[in-house]
DRENMIZA-6941 format. One record per residue: x, y, z of N, C-alpha, C in turn; residue in three letters. Coordinates in steps of 0.02 Angstrom, whole numbers, plus 50000, padded with zeros to 5 digits. Example, Ala and Ser with C-alpha at 12.3 -4.5 7.8 and 13.67 -1.06 7.14 Angstrom:
REM residues 2
506604971650390506154977550390506604983550390Ala/506424988850354506844994750357506455000250394Ser/
END
This chain:
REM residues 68
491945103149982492535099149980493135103549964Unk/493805101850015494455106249988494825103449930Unk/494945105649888495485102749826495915101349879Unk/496375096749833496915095049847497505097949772Unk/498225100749827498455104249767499135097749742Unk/499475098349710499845092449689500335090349734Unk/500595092349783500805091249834500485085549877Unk/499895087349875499355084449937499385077649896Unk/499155076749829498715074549780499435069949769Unk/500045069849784500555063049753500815060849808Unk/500725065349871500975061749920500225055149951Unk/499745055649923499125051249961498965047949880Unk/499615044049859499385040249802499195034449839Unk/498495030549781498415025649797498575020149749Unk/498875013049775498865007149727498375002549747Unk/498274998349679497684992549680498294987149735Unk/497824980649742498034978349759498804973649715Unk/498584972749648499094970349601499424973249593Unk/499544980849603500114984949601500414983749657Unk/500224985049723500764982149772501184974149758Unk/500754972349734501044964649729501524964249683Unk/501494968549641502174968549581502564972849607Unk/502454978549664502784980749674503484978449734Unk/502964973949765503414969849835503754962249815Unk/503424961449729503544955249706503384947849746Unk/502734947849746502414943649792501584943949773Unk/501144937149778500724935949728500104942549773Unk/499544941449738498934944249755498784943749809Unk/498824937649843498454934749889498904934949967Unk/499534935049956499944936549989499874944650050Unk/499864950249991499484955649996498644956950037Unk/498404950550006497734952750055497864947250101Unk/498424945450116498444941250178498704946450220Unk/498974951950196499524955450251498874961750250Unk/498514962450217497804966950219497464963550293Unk/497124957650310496934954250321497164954450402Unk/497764953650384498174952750466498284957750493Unk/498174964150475498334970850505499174974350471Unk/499344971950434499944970850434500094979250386Unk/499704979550345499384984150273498834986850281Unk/498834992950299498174997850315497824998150219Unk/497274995350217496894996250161496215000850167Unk/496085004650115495245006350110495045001450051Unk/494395001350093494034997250019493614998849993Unk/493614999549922493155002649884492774998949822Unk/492094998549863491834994249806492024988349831Unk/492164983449800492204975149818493184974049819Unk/493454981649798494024979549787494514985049858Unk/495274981749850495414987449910496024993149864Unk/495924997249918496635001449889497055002849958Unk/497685003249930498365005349966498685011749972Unk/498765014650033499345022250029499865016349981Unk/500275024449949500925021849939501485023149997Unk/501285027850040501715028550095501765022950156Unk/501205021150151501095013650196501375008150175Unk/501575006250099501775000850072502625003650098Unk/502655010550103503625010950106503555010650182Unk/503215013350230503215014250298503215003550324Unk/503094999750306503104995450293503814990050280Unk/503894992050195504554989550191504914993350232Unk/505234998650256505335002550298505714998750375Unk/505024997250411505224992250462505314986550476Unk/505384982850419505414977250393505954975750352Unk/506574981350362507134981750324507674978750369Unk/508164973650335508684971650384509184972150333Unk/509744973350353510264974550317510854967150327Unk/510804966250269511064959850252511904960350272Unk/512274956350278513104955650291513444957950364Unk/
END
C-alpha cells in the first residue's frame, strides 16, 4: 500500500453522513435521499456511508444560483 502524504490525505477527506447534513443544513434523511438518487457519490462502509468533501462542494458548486 502507498502512504498518502498530507496533501493527498486532506484533499480526500471524508464526512459521515450527519456531517454533511449540518453541513448543507438539511436533515439526515434528506442526504441519503440525494445518496440514493445519484445526486451524492457515497462509499459505504459497514452499514453506514461516507462522503468526499470535494463532492459535497462540487455539488453545492452546480447547484449555485446567484440571487438578485
Amino acid at each position: 500500500m502507498i502512504p498518502l502524504s498530507q496533501s493527498q490525505h486532506a484533499k480526500g477527506r471524508f464526512l459521515t453522513v450527519a456531517e454533511v447534513a449540518s453541513t448543507l443544513r438539511v436533515s439526515n434523511m434528506t442526504v441519503y435521499r440525494l445518496i440514493q438518487a445519484g445526486d451524492l457519490p457515497a462509499v459505504r462502509v459497514g452499514k453506514s456511508y461516507r462522503l468526499r468533501e470535494e463532492d459535497i462542494d462540487k455539488y453545492l458548486g452546480v447547484r449555485f444560483t446567484e440571487a438578485g
